[in-house]
C-alpha positions in Angstrom: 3.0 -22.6 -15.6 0.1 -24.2 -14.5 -3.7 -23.5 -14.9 -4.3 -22.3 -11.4 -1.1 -20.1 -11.3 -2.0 -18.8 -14.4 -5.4 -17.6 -13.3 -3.6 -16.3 -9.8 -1.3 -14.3 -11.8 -3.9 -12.5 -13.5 -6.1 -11.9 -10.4 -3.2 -10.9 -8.3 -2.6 -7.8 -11.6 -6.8 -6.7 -11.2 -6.2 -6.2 -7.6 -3.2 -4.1 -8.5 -5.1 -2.1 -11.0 -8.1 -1.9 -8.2 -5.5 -0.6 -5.5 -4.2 2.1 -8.4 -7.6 3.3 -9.5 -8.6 3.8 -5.3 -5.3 5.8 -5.1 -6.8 7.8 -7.8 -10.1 8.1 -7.0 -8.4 9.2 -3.4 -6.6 11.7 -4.6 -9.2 13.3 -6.8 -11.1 13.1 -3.1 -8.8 15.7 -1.8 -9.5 18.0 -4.5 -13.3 17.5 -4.2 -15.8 19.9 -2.3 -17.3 18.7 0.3 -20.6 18.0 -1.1 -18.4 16.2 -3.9 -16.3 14.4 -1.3 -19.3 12.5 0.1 -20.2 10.8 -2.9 -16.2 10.0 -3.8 -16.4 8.5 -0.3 -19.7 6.3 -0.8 -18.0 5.3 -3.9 -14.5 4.7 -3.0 -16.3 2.5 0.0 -17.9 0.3 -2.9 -14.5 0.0 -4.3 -12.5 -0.6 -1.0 -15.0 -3.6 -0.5 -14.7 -5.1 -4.0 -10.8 -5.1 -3.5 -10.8 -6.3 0.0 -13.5 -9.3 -1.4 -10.9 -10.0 -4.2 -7.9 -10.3 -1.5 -9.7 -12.6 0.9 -10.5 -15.0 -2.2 -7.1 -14.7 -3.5 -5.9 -15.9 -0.4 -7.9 -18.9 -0.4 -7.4 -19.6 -4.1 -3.9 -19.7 -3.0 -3.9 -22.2 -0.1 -6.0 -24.2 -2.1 -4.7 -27.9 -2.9 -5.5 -28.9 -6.7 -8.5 -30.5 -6.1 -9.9 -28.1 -4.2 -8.7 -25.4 -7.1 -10.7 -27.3 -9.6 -14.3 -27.1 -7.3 -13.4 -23.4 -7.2 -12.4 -22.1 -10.4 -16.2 -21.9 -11.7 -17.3 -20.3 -8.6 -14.8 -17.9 -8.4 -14.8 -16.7 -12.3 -18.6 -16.1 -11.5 -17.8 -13.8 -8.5 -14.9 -12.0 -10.7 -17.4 -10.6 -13.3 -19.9 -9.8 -10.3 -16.9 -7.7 -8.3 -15.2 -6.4 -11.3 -19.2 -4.9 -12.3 -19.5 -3.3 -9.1 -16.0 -1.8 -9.0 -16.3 -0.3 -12.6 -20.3 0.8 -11.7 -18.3 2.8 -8.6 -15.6 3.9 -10.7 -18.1 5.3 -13.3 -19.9 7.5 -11.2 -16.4 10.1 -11.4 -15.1 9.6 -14.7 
């Protein structure tokens, strides 16, 4: 398996974990009252964003030729820990 498929592989699984802690964090929304429900929705906004960033880079990531992966990687491992911060700051606020 090479680098870059490597690296895909394991972006492609925190997306998946993104997508099952919004599912959670929407469901605890239902339960919520309402002045509960408009902070789970500020935050569940944050979290929508930070997985829909992810996606849109993945994408790219994957149409990328080889060269083009290599430019990337450092840039895109940067923009990880910044996303995967936010997403855990907005996960924080209801745990």
């Amino acid at each position: 398996m090479t680098e870059k498929n490597e690296f895909l592989m394991q972006f492609e699984k925190q997306i998946e974990n993104w997508n099952t802690e919004i599912k959670k964090m929407e469901a605890e929304w239902e339960k919520a009252q309402a002045d509960a429900k408009i902070q789970y929705e500020e935050s569940l906004k944050q979290m929508r964003e930070e997985r829909d960033k992810a996606q849109k880079k993945f994408r790219e990531l994957q149409e990328a030729s080889d060269l083009a992966w290599d430019d990337m990687r450092k840039g895109t491992e940067d923009m990880w820990n910044v996303m995967q911060a936010s997403f855990n700051s907005a996960l924080s606020r209801f745990k």
